[in-house]
DRENPA-3360 file (N, C-alpha, C; in nm, 2 decimals, always signed):
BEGIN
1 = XXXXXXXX = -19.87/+3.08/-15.41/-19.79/+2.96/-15.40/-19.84/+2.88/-15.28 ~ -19.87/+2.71/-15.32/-19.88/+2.72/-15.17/-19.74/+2.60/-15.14 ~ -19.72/+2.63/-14.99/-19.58/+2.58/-14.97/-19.59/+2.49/-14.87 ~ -19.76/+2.41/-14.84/-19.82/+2.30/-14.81/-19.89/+2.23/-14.88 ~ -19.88/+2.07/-14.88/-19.91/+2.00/-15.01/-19.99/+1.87/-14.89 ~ -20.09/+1.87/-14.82/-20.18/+1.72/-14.79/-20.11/+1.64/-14.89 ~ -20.05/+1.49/-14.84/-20.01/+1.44/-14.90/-20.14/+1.31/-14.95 ~ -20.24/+1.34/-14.82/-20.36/+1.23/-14.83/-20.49/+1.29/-14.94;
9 = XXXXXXXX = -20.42/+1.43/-15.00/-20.54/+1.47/-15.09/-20.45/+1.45/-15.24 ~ -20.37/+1.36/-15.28/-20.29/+1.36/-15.41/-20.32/+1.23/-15.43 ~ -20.38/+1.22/-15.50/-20.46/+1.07/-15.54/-20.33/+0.96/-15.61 ~ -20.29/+0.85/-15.54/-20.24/+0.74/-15.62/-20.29/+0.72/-15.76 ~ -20.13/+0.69/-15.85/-20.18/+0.66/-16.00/-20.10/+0.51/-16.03 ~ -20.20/+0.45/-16.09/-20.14/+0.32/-16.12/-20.01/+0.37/-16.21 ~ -19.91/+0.33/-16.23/-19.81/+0.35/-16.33/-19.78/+0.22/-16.42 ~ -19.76/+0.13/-16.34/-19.73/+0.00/-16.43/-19.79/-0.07/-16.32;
17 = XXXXXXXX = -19.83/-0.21/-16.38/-19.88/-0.27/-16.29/-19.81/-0.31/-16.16 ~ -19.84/-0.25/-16.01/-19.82/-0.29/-15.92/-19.77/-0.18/-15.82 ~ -19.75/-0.09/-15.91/-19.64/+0.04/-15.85/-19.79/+0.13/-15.89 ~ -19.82/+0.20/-15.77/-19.91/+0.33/-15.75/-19.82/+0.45/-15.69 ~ -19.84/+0.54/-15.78/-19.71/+0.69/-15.71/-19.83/+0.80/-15.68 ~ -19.75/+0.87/-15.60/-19.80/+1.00/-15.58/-19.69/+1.14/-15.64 ~ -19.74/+1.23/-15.70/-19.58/+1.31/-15.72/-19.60/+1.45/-15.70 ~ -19.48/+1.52/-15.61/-19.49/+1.63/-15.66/-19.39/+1.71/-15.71;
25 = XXXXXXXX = -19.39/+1.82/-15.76/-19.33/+1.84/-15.88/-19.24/+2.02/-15.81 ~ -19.15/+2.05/-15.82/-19.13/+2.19/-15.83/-19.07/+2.23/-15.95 ~ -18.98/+2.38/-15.94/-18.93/+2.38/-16.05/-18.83/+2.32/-16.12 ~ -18.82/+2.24/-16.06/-18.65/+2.18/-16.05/-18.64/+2.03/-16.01 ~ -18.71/+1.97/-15.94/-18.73/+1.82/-15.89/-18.85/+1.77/-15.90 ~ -18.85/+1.65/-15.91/-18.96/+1.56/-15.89/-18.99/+1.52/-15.81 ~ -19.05/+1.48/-15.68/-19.07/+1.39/-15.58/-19.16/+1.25/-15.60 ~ -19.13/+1.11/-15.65/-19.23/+1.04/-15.66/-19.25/+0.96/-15.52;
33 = XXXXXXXX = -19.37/+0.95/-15.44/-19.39/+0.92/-15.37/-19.45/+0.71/-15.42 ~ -19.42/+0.62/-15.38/-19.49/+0.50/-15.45/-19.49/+0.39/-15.35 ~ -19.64/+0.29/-15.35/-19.66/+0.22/-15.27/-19.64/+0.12/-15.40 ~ -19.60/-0.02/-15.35/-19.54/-0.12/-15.47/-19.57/-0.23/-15.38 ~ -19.68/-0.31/-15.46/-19.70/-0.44/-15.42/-19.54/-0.58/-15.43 ~ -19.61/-0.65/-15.34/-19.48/-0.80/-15.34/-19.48/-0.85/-15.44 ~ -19.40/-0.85/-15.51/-19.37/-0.93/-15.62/-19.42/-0.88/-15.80 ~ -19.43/-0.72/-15.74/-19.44/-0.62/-15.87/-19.28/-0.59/-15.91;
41 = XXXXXXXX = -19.27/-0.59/-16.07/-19.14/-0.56/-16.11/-19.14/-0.47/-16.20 ~ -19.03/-0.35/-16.20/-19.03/-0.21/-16.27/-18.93/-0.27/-16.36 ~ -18.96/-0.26/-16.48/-18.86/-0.34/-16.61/-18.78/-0.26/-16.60 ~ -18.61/-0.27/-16.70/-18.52/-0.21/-16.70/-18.54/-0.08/-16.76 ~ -18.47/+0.00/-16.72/-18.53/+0.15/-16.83/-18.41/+0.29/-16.79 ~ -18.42/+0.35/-16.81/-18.30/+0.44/-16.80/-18.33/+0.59/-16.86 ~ -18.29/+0.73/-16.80/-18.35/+0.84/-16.82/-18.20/+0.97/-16.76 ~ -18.23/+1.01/-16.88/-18.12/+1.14/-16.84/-18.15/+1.22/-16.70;
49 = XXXXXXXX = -18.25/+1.20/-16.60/-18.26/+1.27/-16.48/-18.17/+1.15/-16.42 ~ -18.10/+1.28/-16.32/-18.07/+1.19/-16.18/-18.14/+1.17/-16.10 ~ -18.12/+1.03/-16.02/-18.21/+0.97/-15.92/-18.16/+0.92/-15.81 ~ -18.22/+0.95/-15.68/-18.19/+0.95/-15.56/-18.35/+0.85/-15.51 ~ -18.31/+0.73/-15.48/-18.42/+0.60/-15.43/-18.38/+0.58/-15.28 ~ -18.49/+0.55/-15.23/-18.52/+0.55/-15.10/-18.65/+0.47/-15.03 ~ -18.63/+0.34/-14.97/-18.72/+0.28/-14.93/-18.75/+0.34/-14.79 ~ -18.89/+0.33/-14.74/-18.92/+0.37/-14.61/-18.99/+0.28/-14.55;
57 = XXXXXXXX = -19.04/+0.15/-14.57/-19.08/+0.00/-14.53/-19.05/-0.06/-14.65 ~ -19.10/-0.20/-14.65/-18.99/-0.31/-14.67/-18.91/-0.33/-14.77 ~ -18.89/-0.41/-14.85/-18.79/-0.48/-14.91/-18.78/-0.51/-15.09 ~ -18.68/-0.42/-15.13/-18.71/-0.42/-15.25/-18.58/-0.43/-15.33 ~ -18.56/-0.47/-15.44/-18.44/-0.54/-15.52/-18.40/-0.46/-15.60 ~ -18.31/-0.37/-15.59/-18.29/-0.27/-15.70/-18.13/-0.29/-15.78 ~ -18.14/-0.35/-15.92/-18.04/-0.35/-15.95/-18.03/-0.22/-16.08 ~ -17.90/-0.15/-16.04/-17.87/-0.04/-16.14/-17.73/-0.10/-16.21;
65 = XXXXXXXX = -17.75/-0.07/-16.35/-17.61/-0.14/-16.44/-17.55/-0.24/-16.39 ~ -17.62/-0.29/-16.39/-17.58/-0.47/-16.36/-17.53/-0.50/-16.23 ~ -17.51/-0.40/-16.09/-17.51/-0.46/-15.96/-17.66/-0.42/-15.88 ~ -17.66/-0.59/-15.78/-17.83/-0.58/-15.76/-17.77/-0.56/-15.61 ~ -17.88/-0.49/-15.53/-17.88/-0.46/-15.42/-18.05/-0.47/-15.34 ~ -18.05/-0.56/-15.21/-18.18/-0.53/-15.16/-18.17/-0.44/-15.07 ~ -18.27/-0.31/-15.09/-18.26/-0.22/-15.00/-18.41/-0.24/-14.93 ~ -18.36/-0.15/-14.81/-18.46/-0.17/-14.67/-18.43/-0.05/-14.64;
73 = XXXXXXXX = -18.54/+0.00/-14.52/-18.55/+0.14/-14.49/-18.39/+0.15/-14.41 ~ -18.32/+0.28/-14.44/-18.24/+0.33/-14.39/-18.10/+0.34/-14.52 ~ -18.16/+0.25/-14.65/-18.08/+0.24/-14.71/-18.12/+0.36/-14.85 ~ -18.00/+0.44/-14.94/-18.05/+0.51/-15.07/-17.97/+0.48/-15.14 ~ -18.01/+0.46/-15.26/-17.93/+0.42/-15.37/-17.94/+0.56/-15.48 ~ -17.81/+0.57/-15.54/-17.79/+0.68/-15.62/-17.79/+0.67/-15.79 ~ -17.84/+0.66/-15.81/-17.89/+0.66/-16.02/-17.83/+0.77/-16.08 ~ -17.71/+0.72/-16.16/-17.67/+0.86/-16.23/-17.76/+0.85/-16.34;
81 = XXXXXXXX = -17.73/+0.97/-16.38/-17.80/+1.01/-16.51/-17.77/+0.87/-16.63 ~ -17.88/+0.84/-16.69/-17.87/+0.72/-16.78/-17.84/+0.57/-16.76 ~ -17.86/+0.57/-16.62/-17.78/+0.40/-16.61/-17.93/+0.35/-16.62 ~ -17.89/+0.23/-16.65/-17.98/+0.12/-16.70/-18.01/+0.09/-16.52 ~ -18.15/+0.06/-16.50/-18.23/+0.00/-16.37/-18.32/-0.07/-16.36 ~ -18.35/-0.15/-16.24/-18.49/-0.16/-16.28/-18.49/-0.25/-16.12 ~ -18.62/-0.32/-16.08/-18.66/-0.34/-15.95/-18.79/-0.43/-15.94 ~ -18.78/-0.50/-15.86/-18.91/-0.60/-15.79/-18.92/-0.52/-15.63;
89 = XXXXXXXX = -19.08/-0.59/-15.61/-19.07/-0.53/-15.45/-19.09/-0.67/-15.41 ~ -18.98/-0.70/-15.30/-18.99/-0.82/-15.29/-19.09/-0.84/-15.16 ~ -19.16/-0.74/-15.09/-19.28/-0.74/-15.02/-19.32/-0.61/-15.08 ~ -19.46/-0.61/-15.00/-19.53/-0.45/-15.05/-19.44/-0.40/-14.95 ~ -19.41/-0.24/-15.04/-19.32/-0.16/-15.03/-19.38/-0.03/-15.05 ~ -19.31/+0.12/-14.94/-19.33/+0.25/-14.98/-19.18/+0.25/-15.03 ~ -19.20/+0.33/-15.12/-19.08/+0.40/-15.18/-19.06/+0.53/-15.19 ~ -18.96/+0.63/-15.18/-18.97/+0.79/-15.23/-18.85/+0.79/-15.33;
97 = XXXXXXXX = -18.88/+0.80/-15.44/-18.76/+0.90/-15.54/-18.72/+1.05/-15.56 ~ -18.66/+1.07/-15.58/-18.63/+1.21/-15.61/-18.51/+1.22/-15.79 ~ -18.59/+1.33/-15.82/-18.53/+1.29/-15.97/-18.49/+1.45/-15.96 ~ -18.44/+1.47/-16.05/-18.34/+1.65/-16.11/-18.32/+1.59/-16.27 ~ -18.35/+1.65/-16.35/-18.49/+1.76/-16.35/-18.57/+1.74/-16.31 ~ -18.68/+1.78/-16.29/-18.79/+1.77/-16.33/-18.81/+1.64/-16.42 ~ -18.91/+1.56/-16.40/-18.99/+1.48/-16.49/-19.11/+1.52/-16.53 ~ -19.07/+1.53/-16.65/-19.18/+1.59/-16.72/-19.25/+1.53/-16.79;
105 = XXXXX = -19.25/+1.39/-16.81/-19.30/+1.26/-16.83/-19.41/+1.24/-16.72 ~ -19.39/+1.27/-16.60/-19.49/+1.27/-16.45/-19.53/+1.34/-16.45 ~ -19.53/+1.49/-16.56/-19.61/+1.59/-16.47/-19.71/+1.56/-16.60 ~ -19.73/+1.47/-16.68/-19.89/+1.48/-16.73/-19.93/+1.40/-16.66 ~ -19.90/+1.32/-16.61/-19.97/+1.20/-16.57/-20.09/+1.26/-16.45;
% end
């Protein structure tokens, strides 16, 4: 097992245009790591994992079930299971997610 992961040897993947992630995966969570250009937008979408969002530089628009929120580092927003989402980065943005289960949609990617 290894229980160090270089974060600079996990190659960025485009996902949708604007958003590049990095992810890692245990048996139980997802970690998506994602750099998100200004003025890239993640359409609405929704998924039986829970989600735990977290900006770590700048400024990004996250509205879940119809309340919008701009978060900035220090702020997380909590995604139950199924709510409708979605987000612009209103500058280039790092972002970390964390999902339960597992995404298993990310782990072919």
């Amino acid at each position: 097992m290894n229980y160090f992961i270089p974060l600079n040897e996990i190659e960025f993947k485009e996902i949708i245009p604007g958003f590049f992630a990095k992810f890692v995966h245990t048996e139980n969570i997802s970690i998506v790591l994602w750099d998100a250009k200004a003025g890239s937008t993640f359409p609405e979408h929704s998924h039986p994992h829970e989600q735990i969002a977290t900006i770590q530089q700048g400024r990004f628009q996250l509205t879940i079930n119809g309340e919008t929120k701009t978060l900035e580092a220090g702020i997380v927003a909590v995604i139950p299971s199924n709510a409708k989402h979605s987000g612009i980065a209103l500058t280039d943005c790092k972002l970390m997610d964390v999902f339960y289960p597992v995404r298993e949609d990310y782990t072919k990617l």
